[in-house]
N, CA, C and O of each residue as an XYZ file, in Angstrom:
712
protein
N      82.017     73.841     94.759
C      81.872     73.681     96.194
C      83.075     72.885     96.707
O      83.549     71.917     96.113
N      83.545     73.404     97.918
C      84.687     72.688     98.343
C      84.132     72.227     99.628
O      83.337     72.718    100.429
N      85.042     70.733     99.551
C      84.728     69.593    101.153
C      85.699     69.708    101.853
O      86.846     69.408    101.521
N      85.292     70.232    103.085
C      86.035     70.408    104.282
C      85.898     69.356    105.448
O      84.788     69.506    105.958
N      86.430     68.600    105.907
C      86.008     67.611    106.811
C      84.829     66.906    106.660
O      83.987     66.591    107.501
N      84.890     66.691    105.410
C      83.674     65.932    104.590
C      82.447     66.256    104.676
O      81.520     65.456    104.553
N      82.339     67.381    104.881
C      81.290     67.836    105.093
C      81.041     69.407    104.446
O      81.524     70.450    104.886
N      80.294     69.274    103.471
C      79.868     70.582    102.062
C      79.390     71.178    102.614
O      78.255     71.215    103.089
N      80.856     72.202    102.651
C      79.871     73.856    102.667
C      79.449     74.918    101.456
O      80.290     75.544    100.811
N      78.271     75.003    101.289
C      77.610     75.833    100.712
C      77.870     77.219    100.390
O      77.506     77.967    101.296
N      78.416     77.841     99.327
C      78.077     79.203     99.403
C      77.265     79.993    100.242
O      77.742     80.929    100.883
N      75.450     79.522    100.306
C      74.759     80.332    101.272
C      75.303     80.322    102.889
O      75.394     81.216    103.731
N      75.594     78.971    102.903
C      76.186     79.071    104.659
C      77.384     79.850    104.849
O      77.577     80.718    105.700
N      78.125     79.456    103.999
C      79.452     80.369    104.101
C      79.064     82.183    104.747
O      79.328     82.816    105.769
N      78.350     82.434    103.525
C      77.521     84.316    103.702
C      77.236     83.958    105.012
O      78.050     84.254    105.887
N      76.231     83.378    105.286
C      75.092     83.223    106.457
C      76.439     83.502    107.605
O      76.685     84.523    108.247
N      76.975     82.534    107.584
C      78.640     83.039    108.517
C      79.204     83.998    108.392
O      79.749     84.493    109.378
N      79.279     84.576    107.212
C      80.293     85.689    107.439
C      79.574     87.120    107.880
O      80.305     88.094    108.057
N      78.050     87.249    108.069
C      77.157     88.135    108.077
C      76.978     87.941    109.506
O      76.792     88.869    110.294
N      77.050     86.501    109.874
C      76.634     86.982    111.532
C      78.246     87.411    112.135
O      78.349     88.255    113.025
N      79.028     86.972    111.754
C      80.400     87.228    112.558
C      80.793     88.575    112.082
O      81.629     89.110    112.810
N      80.366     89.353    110.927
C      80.565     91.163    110.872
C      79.534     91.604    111.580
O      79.748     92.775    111.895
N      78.466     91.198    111.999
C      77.358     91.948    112.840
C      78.026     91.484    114.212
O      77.694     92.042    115.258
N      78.719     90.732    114.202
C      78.947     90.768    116.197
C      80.109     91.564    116.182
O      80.425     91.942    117.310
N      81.068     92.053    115.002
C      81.963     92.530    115.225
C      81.761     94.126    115.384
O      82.486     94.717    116.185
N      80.653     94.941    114.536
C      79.814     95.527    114.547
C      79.262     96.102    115.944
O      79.318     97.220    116.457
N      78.776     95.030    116.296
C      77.711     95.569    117.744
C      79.048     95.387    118.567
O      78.838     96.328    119.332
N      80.090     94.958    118.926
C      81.310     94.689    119.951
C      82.020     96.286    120.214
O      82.433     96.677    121.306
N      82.044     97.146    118.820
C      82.559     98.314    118.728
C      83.764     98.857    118.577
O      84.420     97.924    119.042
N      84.596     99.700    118.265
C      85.814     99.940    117.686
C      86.798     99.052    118.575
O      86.721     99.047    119.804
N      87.821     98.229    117.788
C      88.636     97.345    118.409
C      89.970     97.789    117.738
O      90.119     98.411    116.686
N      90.933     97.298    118.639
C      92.342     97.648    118.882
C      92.645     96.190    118.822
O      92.491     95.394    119.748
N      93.146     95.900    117.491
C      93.947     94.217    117.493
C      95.694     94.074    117.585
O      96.454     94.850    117.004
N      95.895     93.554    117.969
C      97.265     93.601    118.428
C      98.406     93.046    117.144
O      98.015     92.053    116.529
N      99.322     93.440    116.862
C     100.288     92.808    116.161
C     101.147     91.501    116.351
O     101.607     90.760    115.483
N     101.235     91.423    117.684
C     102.191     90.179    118.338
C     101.025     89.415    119.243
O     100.137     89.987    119.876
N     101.202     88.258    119.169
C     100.484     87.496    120.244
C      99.155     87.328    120.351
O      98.539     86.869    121.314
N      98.698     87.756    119.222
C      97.030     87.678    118.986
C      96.267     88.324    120.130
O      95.520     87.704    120.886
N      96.492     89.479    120.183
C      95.102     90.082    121.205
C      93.881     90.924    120.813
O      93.946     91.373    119.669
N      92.875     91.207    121.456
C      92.378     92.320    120.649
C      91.752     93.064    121.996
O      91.872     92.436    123.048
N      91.279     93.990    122.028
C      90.156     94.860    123.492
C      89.467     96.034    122.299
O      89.965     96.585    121.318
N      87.890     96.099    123.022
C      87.320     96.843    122.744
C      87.162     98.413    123.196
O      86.521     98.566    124.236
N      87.647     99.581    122.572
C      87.415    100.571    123.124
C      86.430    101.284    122.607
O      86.671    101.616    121.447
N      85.175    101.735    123.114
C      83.537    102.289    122.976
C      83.876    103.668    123.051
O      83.586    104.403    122.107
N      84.387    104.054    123.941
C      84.496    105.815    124.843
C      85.642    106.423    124.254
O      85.394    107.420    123.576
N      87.147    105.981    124.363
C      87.988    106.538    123.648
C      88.056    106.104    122.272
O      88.769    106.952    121.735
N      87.808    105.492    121.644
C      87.499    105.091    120.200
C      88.777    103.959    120.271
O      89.503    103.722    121.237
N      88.804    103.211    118.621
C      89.940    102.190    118.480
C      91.796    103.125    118.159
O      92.929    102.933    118.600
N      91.332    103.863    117.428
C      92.185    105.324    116.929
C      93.496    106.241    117.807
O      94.646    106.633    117.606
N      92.318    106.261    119.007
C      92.757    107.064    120.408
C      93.743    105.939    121.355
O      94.842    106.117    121.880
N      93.090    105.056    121.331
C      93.418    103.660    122.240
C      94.715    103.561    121.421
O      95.702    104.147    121.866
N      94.814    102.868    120.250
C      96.216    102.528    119.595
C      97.164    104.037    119.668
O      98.382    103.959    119.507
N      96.753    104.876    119.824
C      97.585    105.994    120.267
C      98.552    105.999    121.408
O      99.680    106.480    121.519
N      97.712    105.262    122.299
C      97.357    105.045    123.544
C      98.361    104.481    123.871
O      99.209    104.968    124.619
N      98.411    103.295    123.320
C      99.311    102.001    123.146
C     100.689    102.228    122.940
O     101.642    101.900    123.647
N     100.653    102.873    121.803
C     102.405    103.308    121.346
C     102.730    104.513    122.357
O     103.888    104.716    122.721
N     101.781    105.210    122.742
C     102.969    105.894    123.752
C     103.205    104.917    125.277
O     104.144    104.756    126.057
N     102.090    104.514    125.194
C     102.604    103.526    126.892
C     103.961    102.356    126.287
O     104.881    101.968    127.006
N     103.800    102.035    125.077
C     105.304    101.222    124.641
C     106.521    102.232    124.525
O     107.697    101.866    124.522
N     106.146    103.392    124.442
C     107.443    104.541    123.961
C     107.708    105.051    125.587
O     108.824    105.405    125.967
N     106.989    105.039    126.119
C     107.307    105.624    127.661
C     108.231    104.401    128.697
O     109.072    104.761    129.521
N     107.893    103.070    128.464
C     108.272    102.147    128.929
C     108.719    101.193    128.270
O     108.499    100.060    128.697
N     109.289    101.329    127.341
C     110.039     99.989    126.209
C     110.831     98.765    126.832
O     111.925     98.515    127.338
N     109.684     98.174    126.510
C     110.398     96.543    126.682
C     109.945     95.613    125.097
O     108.883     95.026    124.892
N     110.733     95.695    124.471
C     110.665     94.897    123.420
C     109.818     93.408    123.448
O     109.020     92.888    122.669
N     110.226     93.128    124.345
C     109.759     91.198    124.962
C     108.470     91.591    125.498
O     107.985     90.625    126.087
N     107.798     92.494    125.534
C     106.412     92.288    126.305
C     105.466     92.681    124.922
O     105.640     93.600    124.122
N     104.540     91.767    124.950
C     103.177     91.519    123.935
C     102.713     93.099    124.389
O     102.806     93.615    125.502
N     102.236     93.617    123.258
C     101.116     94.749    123.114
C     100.000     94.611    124.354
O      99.563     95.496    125.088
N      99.675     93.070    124.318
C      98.436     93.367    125.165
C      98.757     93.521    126.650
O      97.775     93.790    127.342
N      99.887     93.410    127.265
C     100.234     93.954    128.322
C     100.276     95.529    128.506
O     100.039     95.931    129.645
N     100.497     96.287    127.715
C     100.355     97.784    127.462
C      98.649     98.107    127.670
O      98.219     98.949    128.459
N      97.797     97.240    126.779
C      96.590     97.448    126.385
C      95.971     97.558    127.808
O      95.421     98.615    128.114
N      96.028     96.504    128.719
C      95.449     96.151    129.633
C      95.873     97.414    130.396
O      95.303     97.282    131.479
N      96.411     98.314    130.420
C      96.525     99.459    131.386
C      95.669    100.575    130.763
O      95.064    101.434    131.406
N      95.710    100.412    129.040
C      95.042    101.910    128.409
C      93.818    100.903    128.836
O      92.901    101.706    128.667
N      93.344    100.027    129.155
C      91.863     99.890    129.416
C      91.489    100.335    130.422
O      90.361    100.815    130.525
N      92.414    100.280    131.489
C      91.846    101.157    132.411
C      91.282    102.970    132.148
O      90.278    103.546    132.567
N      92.211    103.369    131.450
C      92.438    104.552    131.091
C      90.317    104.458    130.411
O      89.354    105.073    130.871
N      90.349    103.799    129.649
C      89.223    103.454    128.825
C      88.203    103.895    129.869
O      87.656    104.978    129.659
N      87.837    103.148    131.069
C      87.220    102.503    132.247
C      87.326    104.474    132.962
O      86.334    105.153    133.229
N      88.162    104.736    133.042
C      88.360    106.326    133.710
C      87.209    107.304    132.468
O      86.268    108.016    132.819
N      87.562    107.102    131.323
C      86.905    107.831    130.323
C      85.753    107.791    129.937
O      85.312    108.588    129.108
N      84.714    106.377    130.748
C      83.631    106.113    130.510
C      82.793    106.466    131.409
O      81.577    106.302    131.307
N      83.621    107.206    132.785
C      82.871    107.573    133.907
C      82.831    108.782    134.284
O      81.881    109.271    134.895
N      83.956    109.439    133.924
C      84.184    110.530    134.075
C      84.403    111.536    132.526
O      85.469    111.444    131.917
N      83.393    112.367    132.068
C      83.466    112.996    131.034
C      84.733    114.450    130.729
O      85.286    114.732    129.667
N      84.916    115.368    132.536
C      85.884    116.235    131.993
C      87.491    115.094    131.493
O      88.115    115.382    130.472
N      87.867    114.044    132.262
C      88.892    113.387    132.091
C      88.527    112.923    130.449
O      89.259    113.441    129.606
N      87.326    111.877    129.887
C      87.375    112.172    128.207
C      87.612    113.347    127.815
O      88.635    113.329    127.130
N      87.191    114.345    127.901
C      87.758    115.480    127.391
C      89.142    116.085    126.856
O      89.534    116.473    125.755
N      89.913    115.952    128.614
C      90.789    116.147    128.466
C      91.675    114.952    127.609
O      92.273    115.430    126.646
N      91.792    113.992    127.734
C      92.500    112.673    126.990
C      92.096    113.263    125.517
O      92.938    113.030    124.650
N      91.010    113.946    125.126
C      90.900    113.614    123.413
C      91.481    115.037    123.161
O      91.834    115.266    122.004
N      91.641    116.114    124.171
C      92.444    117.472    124.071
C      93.838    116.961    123.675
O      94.329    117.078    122.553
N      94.460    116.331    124.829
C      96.052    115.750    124.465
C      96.289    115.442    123.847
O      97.262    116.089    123.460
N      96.004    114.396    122.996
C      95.673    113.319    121.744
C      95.938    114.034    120.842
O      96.946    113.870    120.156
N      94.786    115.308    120.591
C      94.833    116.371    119.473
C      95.913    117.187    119.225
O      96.258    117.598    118.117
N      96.699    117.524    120.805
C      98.080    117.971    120.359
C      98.917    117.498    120.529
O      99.973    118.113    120.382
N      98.919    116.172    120.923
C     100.109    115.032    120.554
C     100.169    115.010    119.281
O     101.257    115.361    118.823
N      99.169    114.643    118.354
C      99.252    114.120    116.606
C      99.784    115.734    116.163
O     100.793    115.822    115.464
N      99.120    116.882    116.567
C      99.089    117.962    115.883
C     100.687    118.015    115.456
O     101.206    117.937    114.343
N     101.517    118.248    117.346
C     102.916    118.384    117.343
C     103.564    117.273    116.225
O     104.345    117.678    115.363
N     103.274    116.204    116.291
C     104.071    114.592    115.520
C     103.694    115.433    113.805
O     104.596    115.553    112.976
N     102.135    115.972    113.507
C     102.565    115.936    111.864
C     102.896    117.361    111.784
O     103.091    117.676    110.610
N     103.036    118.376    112.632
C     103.768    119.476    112.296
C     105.153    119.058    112.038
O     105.716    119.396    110.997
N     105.934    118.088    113.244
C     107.090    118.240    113.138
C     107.600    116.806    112.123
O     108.677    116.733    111.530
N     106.443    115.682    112.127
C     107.040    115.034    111.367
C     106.209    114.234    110.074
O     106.451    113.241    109.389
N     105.341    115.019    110.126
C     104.015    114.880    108.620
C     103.268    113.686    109.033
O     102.367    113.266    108.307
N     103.519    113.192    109.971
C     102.638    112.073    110.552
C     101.507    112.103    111.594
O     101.317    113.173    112.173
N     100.758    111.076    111.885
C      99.905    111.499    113.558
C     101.296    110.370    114.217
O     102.073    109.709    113.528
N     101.255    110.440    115.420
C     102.329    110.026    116.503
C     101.969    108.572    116.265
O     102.826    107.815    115.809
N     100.674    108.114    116.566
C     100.962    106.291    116.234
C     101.826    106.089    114.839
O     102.645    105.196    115.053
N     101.928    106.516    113.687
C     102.309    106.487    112.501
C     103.343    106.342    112.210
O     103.652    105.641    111.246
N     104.400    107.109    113.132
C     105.555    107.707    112.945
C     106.276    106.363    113.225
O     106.156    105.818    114.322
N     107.105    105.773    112.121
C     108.372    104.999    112.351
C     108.837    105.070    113.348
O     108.559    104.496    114.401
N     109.799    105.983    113.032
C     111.178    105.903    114.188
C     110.633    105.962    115.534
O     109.790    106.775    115.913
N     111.308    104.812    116.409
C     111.049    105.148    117.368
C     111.575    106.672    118.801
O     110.943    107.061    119.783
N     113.385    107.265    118.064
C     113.266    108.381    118.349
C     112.782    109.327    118.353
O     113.004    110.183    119.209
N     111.810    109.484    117.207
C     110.874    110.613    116.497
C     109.545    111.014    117.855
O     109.307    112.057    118.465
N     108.955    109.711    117.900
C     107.998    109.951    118.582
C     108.165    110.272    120.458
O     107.573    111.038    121.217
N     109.380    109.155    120.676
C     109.931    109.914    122.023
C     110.305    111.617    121.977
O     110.349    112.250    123.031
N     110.453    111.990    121.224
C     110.643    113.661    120.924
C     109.628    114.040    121.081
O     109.396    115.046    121.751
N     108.996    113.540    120.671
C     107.001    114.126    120.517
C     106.706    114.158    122.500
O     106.532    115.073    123.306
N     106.778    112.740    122.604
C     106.535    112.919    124.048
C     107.157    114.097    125.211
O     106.725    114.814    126.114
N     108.810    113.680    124.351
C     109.450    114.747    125.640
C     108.843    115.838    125.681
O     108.611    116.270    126.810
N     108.362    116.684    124.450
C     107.741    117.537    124.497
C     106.363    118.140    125.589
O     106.126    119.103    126.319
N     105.611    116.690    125.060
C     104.645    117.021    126.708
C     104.684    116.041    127.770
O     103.721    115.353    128.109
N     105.901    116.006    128.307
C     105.849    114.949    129.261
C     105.483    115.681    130.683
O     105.647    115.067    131.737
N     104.979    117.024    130.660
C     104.252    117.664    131.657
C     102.612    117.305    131.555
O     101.943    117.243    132.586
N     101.967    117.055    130.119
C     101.130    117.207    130.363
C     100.435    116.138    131.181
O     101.061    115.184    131.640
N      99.214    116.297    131.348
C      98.420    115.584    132.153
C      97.886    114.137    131.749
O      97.349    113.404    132.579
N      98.039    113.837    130.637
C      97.354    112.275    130.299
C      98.666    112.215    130.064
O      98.695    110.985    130.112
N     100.035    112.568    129.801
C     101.612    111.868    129.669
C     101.677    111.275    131.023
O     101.904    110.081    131.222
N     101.465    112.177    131.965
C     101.509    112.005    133.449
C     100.852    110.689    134.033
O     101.238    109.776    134.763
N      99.696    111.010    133.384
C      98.593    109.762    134.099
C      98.905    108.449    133.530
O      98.804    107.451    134.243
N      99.394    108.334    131.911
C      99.647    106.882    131.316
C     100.812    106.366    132.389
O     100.713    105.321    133.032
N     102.098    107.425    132.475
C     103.170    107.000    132.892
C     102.739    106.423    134.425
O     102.771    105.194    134.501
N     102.329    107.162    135.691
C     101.835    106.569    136.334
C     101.208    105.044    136.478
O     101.586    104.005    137.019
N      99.905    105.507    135.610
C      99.302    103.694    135.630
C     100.388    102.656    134.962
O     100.512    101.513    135.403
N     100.955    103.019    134.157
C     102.352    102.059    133.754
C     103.011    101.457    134.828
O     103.303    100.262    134.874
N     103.308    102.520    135.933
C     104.030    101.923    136.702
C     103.541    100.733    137.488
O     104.238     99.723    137.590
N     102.375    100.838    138.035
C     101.455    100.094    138.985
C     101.135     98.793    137.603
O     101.600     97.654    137.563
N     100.146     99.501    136.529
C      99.605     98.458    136.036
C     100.504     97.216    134.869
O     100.210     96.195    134.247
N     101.794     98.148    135.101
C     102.868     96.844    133.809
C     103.753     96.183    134.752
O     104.084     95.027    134.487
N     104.239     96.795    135.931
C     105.333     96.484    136.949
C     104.548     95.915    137.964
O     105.034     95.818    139.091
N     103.527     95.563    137.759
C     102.339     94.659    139.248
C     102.037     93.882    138.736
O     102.176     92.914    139.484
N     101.454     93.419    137.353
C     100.973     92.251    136.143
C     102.081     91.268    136.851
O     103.308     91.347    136.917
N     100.981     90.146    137.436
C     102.125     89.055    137.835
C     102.614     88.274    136.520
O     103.756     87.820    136.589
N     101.872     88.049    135.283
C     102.274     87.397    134.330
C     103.276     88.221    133.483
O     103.529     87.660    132.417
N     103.886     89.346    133.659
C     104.994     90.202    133.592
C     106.169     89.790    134.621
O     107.203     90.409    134.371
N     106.217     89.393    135.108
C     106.989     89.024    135.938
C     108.062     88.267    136.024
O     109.162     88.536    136.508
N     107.648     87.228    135.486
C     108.908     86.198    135.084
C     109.273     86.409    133.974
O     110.103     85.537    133.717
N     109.095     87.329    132.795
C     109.847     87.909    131.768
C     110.993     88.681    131.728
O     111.893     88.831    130.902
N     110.660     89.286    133.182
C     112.067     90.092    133.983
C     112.692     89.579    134.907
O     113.492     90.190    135.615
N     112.398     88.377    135.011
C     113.213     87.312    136.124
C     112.772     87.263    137.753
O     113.289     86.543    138.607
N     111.566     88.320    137.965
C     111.310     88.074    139.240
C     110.382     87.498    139.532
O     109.256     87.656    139.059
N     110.831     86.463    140.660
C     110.361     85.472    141.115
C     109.248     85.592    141.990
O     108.856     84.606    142.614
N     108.514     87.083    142.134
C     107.287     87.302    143.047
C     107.942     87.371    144.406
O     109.150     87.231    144.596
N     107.001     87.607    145.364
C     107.140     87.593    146.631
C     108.000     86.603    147.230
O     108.338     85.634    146.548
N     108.510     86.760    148.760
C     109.156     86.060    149.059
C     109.046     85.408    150.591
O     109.595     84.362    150.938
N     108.211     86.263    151.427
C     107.699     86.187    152.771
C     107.332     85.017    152.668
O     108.101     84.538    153.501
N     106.685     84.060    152.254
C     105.993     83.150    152.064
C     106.475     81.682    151.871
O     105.998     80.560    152.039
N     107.857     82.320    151.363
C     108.352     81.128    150.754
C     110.162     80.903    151.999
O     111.163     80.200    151.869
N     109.867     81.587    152.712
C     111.053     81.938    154.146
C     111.630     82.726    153.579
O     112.709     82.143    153.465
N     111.807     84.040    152.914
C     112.326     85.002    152.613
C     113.547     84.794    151.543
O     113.858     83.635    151.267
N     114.364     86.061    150.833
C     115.579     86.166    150.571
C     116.165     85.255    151.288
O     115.912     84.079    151.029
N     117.108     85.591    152.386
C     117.846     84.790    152.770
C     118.133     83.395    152.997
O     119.273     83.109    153.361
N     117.455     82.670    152.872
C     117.228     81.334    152.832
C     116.960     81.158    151.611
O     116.481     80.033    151.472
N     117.036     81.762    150.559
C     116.649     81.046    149.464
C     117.408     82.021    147.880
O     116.909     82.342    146.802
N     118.981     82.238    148.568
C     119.811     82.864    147.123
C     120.067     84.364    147.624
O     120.410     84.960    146.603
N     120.069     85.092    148.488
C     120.211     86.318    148.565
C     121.594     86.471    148.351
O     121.903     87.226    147.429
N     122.655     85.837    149.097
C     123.999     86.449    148.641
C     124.572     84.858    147.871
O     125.551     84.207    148.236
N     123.555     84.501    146.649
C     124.467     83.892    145.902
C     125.148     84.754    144.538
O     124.517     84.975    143.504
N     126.117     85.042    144.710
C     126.879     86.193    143.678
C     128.017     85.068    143.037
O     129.117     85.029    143.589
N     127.840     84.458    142.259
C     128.403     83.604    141.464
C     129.067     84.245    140.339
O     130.111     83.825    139.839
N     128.241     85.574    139.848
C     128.686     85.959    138.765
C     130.346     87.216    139.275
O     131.104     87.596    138.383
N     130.579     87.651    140.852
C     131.402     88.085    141.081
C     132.761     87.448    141.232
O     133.736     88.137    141.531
């Protein structure tokens, strides 16, 4: 038995812990944990599978190296939120999906989250960048990664400005670097 803050923990408690924290992980439902920055979100409707799919193409459509996964995530949740209400839109999302991976391991023996290179899988996309969930991620990208005020100062902008007496009063034609 080992003492942890002086205080013996038990083999049985240990289990007793690790049994209730896999049953909440369990009843919570397929999760998408993040690589950078510790995040995680639950996806129920599109599965964990679909979602991390999800993920790497909203990072392959809009690459910013410096932004955490869970800034991406927070838009496929919406996507999530669309798929839980509306069944032809699940449909269609798990149609695309199927020939997103199909195209990625025909052309590159992989499913598309899988695939290394990051040129590989932009190929995959260009391919259906007509279709309809390419369309719809890229969209909500725009609104939901380029509106995230905590995105914001990663790209240097300083938010609104009406508020604060505008541009001009506050750096508009300081060009220092000309």
């Amino acid at each position: 038995m080992r003492v942890l803050n002086k205080k013996a923990i038990s083999r049985r408690s240990f289990l007793k812990s690790g049994t209730v924290t896999a049953l909440g992980l369990t009843v919570m439902g397929p999760m998408v944990i993040g690589k950078n920055n510790a995040w995680s979100a639950t996806f129920k409707t599109i599965g964990a599978d679909d979602a991390a799919t999800l993920i790497q193409m909203a990072r392959d459509t809009y690459p910013h190296d410096f932004l955490a996964d869970r800034f991406y995530a927070k838009v496929i949740e919406g996507v999530e939120a669309q798929a839980g209400k509306d069944k032809a839109f699940k449909s269609m999302v798990g149609k695309e999906l199927k020939k997103i991976n199909s195209a990625a391991k025909k052309k590159y023996k992989a499913n598309y989250k899988d695939i290394n290179r990051e040129l590989e899988r932009v190929d995959i996309l260009k391919s259906n960048e007509k279709s309809p969930l390419f369309q719809k991620i890229r969209g909500d990208l725009v609104v939901g990664l380029y509106n995230n005020k905590e995105v914001w100062p990663k790209f240097g902008y300083e938010g609104e400005s009406a508020s604060k007496g505008g541009y001009m009063s506050r750096g508009f034609n300081d060009i220092d670097w000309l």
